[in-house]
C-alpha positions in Angstrom: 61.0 29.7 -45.1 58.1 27.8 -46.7 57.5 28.1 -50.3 55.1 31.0 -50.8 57.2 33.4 -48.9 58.7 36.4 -50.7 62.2 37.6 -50.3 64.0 40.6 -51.2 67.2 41.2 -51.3 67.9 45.4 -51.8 70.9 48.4 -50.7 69.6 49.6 -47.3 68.2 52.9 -46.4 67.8 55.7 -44.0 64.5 54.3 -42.9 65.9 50.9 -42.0 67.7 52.3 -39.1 64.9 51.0 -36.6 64.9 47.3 -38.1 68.7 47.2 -38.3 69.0 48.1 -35.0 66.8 45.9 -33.7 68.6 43.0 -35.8 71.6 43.7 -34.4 70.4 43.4 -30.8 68.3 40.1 -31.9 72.0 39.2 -33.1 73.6 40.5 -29.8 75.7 42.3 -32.3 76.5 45.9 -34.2 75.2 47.2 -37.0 78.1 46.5 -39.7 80.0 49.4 -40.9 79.4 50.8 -44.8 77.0 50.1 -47.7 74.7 47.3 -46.4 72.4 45.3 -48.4 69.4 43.9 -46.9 67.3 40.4 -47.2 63.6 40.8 -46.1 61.2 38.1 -45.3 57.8 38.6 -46.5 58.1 42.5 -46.0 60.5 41.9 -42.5 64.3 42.4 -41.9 66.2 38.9 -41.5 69.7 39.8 -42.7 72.0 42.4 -43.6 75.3 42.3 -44.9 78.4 45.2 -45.3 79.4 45.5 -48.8 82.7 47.0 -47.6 83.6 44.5 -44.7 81.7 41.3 -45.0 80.5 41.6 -41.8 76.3 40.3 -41.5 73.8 40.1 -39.0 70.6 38.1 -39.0 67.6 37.3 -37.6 68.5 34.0 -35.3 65.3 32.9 -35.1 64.9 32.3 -38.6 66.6 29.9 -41.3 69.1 32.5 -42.8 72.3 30.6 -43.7 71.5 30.2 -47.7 69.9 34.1 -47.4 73.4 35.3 -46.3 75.0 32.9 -48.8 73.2 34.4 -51.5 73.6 38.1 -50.3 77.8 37.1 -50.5 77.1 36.1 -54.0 75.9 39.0 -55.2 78.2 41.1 -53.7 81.1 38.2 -55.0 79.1 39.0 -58.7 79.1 42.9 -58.6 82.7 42.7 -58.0 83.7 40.9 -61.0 85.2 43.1 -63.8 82.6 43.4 -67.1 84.0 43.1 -70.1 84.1 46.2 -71.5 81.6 47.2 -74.7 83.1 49.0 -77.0 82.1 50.8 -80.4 82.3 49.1 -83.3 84.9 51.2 -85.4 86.7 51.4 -81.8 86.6 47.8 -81.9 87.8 47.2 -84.6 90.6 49.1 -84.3 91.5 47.8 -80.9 91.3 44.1 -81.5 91.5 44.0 -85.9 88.1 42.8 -86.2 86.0 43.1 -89.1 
């Protein structure tokens, strides 16, 4: 990846089908099973990742290793619980705060 490429990293769609599938062959893999999120490389498919199972496919001919790694972070991210944000008065009331 040089520096003035661009990547994205987005939820996958019905019109990725083609470019998943032909991932996974590049792979000699599946598809992965459930929400996938997607890393393109200046506007093509490299890598995709299940939300659900953990299971990726990527593009072998390309330097993917830190694209998955930060795909797996994310996903490690959206999982942690938020602290919730409560009302003031409800706030207050919860935790004595003034």
């Amino acid at each position: 990846m040089t520096s003035t490429a661009s990547l994205t990293i987005r939820h996958a769609s019905a019109a990725d089908e083609a470019d998943l599938t032909r991932l996974a062959a590049l792979d000699s893999s599946r598809v992965p099973s459930g929400e996938l999120i997607v890393a393109q490389l200046d506007g093509r498919l490299v890598a995709a990742l299940s939300v659900d199972t953990g299971a990726a496919i990527a593009d072998p001919f390309e330097h993917t290793a830190a694209i998955l790694d930060s795909m797996r972070a994310q996903v490690r991210s959206s999982r942690q619980p938020r602290p919730a944000i409560l009302p003031g008065h409800l706030g207050r009331a919860l935790f004595g705060r003034a």
